[in-house]
C-alpha positions, 0 to 999 in steps of 0.5 A: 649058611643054608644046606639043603639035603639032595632028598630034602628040598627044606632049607637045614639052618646052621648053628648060628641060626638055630642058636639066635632062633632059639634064643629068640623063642625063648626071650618070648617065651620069657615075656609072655610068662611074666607079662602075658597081657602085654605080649598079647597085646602087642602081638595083636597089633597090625603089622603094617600100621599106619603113618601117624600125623607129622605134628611139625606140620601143624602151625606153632604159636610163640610161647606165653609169658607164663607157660601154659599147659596143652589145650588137650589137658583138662584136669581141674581141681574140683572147686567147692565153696570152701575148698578145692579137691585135687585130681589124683586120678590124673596126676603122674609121679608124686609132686602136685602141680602148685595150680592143682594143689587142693586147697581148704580156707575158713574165710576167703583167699586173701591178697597180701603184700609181702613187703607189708607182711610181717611176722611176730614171734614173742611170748616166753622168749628172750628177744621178741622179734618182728620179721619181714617176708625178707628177713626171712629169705636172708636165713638159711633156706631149705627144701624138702618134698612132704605131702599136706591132707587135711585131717577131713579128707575121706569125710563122705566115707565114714557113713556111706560109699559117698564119693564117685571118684577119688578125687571125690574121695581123697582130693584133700591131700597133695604133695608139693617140694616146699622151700622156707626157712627152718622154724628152728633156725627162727627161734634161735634168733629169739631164743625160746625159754626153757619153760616154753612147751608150747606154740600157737600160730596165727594166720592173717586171713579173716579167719584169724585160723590159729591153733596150738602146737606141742613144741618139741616135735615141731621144731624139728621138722617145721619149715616157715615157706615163702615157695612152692614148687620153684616158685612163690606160694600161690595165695590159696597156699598162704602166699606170702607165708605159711607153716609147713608141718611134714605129716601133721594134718593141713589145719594145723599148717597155718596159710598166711601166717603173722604170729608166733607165740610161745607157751607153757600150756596150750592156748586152747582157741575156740577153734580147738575146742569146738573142732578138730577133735576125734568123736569116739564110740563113748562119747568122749573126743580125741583131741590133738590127733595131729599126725596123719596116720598110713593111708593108700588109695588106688588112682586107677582104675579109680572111680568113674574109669572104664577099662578093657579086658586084659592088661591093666597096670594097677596105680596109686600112692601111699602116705604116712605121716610117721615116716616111709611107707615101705610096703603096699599090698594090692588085693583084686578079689575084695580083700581075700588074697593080697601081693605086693606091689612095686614101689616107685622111687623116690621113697621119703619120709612123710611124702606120697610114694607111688606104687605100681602093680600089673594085673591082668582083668579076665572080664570078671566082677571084682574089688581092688584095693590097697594097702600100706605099711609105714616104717612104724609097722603101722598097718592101714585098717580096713573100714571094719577094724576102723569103725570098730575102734572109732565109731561112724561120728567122727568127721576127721583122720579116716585112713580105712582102706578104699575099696574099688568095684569093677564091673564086668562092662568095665565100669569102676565104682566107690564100695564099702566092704 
């Protein structure tokens, strides 16, 4: 209640007033503190706006038999003669829609039917057994998010800043929720000889893509999958079949997959020998480097963005195929200073991990960058620690943090530093 003062006329408020105003004033003395771009932003907005459209006014349309996204959405894979490039800097969350899921093949996309499919596993095993894509939906299913990149993705970065956008630069990895049988669980039923260290699995494509694996750290983790997202495999993803291995590179999760054979020794195909090796300094080639190592990459602002002054939330996901990334540093002046950023739940094993970190840009020329720390300690490189260990002839496994310029027009660009 108001009082006023017989020589004041100014209203004096009361306790209650002056507590709530206080508070008030405080709360956005707070906001502002933790978030000044925000709250300037907002403080600039019209008081009186105007009403936006009533979307119910618009004419609707019955639903498709197979759900269709907005015409307002555009996003695409980036497609090539041997492969499709996922756009990272488009996507929410960390599970890839199945029809921007990247994809790479050898020898074209194959239409397969599953109930002519069939898998083999035989070798050194007790029982040699044939499997029908039915047989293998009647074992224990199970699911589980985990990410798949080809062991080439960032190719075009070991020489030159080749790459405009990142999905130029980092298209080749996606994740998806992959639901199969355990491979385990298949070679209980076939009952794998102790002598047997080794696997090779074969692909039905005209390729016949196969490569050897190590046993023993396969088959804790390997799933045989038939689904992908909720739904069957796409057949650029291997439909009706493929091997899924979490953190190992793409190459080795063979798509359409027919046979299965167990070894004492690796098979070494001419597709092991002739490819999939490291190139190092000396000379020499690194041959089965599988696993794929703890990388990072700012989706946006990312190549080919333009953003304004002000705030900025700074975006991207991490990786590692030796488990969690559990930190990952953002830097905005080209590597000199870094702060942590805010990891988005959920945080899996061998799985993308969204990050998030506000940012204020003061209209200034800068370099953004990320960097990720796995749950081994790894640490990603930066491109000078990498080629000074690996070289510049390798074409597979570059994980160097990626480096974004922003121009003072707001313009975003591919750097080497």
């Amino acid at each position: 209640m108001e009082q006023k003062t017989p020589d004041d006329p100014a209203p004096i408020l009361n306790r209650r007033a002056f507590l709530t105003g206080a508070a008030s004033l405080v709360g956005l003395t707070a906001v502002q503190t933790v978030f000044p771009a925000v709250s300037a932003q907002m403080l600039q907005h019209p008081r009186n706006p105007a009403i936006p459209d009533d979307p119910t006014r618009v004419p609707g349309s019955p639903p498709s038999p197979y759900g269709q996204r907005s015409v307002f959405e555009q996003a695409t894979r980036l497609a090539g003669v041997a492969s499709s490039l996922t756009p990272l800097q488009t996507l929410h969350g960390i599970v890839t829609p199945s029809a921007l899921h990247f994809e790479r093949h050898h020898n074209g996309v194959p239409a397969i039917d599953p109930a002519r499919h069939r898998l083999l596993v035989h070798g050194l095993v007790e029982r040699p057994m044939v499997f029908t894509v039915d047989d293998l939906k009647r074992l224990p299913a199970v699911s589980r998010l985990a990410f798949i990149e080809c062991s080439g993705n960032s190719a075009g970065e070991w020489r030159e800043p080749g790459g405009q956008t990142v999905q130029h630069t980092h298209g080749l990895m996606s994740t998806s929720e992959w639901t199969g049988v355990a491979l385990a669980t298949v070679l209980r039923e076939v009952g794998v000889k102790p002598e047997a260290t080794w696997i090779l699995a074969e692909g039905s494509d005209a390729a016949a893509m196969t490569r050897s694996l190590p046993l023993a750290p396969v088959t804790g983790e390997a799933l045989l999958c038939y689904a992908q997202n909720g739904e069957a495999l796409r057949p650029e993803q291997g439909y009706p079949l493929r091997l899924v291995l979490p953190g190992w590179e793409g190459n080795a999760c063979i798509k359409w997959l027919r046979r299965l054979k167990l070894g004492n020794a690796p098979f070494m195909t001419r597709e092991e020998t002739s490819h999939y090796t490291d190139l190092m300094p000396d000379g020499t080639a690194r041959q089965f480097s599988m696993v794929m190592e703890a990388k990072s990459v700012i989706t946006s602002p990312s190549g080919g963005d333009r953003i304004q002054r002000g705030f900025v939330e700074i975006r991207g996901l991490a990786w590692s195929g030796r488990g969690r990334v559990t930190h990952v540093d953002i830097s905005t002046d080209g590597g000199r200073t870094w702060q942590p950023a805010r990891l988005q739940e959920p945080v899996l094993p061998k799985c993308q991990t969204r990050f998030l970190f506000p940012w204020r840009w003061n209209g200034q020329e800068t370099i953004l960058q990320s960097r990720c720390t796995d749950e081994t300690g790894y640490v990603q490189p930066s491109r000078q620690a990498l080629i000074a260990v690996r070289g510049v002839h390798s074409i597979y496994h570059y994980n160097a943090i990626q480096s974004w310029k922003v121009l003072r027009d707001g313009g975003v660009h591919n750097v080497h530093v």
